[in-house]
C-alpha positions as CSV (number, residue, x, y, z in Angstrom):
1,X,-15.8,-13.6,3.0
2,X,-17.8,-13.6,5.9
3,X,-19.0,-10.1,6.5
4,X,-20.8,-9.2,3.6
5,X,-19.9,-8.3,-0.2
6,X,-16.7,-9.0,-1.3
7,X,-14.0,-6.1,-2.5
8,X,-14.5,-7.2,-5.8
9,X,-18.1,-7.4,-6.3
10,X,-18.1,-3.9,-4.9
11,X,-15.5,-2.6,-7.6
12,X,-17.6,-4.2,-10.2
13,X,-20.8,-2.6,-9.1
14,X,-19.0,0.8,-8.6
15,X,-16.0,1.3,-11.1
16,X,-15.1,4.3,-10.1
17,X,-13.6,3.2,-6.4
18,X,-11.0,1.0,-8.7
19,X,-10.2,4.0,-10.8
20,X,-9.7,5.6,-7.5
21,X,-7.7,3.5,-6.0
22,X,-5.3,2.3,-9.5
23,X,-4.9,6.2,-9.9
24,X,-3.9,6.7,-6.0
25,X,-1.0,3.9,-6.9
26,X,-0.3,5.1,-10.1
27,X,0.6,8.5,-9.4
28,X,2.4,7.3,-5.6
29,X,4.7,5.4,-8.0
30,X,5.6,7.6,-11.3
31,X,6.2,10.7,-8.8
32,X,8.7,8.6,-6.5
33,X,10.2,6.0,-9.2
34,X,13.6,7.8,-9.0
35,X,13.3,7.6,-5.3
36,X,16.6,6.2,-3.8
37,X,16.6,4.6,-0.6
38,X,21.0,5.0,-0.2
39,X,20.1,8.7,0.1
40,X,16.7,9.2,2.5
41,X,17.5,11.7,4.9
42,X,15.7,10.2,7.8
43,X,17.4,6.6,7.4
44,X,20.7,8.3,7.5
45,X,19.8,9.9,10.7
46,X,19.0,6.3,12.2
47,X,15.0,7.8,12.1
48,X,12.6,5.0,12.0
49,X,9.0,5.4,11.4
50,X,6.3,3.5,12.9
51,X,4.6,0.7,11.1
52,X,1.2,0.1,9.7
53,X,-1.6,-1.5,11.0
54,X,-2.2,-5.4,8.7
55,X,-4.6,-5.9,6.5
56,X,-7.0,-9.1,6.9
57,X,-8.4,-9.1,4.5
58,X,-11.9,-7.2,5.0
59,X,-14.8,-6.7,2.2
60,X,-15.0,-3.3,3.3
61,X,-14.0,-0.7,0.4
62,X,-12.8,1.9,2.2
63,X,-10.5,-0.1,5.0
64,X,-9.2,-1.5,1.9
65,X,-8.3,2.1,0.8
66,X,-7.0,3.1,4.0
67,X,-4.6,0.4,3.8
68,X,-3.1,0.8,0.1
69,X,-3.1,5.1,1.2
70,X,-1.3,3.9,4.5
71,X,1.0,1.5,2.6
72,X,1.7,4.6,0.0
73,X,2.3,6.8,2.5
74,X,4.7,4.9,4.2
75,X,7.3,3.3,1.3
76,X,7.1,7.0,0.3
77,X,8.4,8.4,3.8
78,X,11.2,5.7,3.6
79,X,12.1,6.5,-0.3
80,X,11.1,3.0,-1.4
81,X,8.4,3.7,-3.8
82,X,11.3,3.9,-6.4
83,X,12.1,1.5,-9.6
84,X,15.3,0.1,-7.5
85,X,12.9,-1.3,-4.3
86,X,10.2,-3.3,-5.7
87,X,11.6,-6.3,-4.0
88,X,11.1,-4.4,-0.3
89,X,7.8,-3.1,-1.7
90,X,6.3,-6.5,-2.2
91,X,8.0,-8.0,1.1
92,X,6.5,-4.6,3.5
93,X,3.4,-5.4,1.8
94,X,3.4,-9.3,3.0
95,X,4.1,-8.7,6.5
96,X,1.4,-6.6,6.7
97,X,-1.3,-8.9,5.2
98,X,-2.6,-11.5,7.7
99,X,-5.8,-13.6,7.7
100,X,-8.0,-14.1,4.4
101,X,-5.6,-11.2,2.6
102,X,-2.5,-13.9,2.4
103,X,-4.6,-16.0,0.4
């Protein structure tokens, strides 16, 4: 990392940003896990929501943060935070991680 201290030495130094964060996913995914994408409203409509701003990969804590929230926020508006979509979970994710974050 270039600009500074990484993510990681920052959640060491400060536990409770991870606890944060892990709890932000945590509850994202047990409240949608019987989310079905073959019946969202909005993709039966031919509705299509904008995408996310990528990831690079920055030490900063809370651009980190912004991202996962953002990420959240968006399988959950297209009814893929559910137990049937982990495959499009993971792939969203990589095409939204450029730079040092691929790595």
């Amino acid at each position: 990392m270039t600009d500074g201290q990484g993510i990681l030495d920052q959640l060491d130094s400060n536990p409770e940003l991870y606890d944060g964060i892990t709890h932000m996913i945590h509850v994202a995914l047990e409240d949608n896990m019987h989310a079905d994408p073959e019946t969202f409203v909005l993709a039966k409509a031919s509705i299509k929501l904008a995408h996310l701003e990528t990831y690079a990969g920055s030490s900063d804590l809370e651009e980190f943060e912004v991202f996962i929230a953002g990420i959240l926020r968006w399988l959950k508006m297209n009814s893929l935070l559910g137990l049937t979509s982990t495959d499009m979970q993971v792939s969203y994710l990589g095409t939204h991680l450029t730079s040092e974050a691929q790595e």
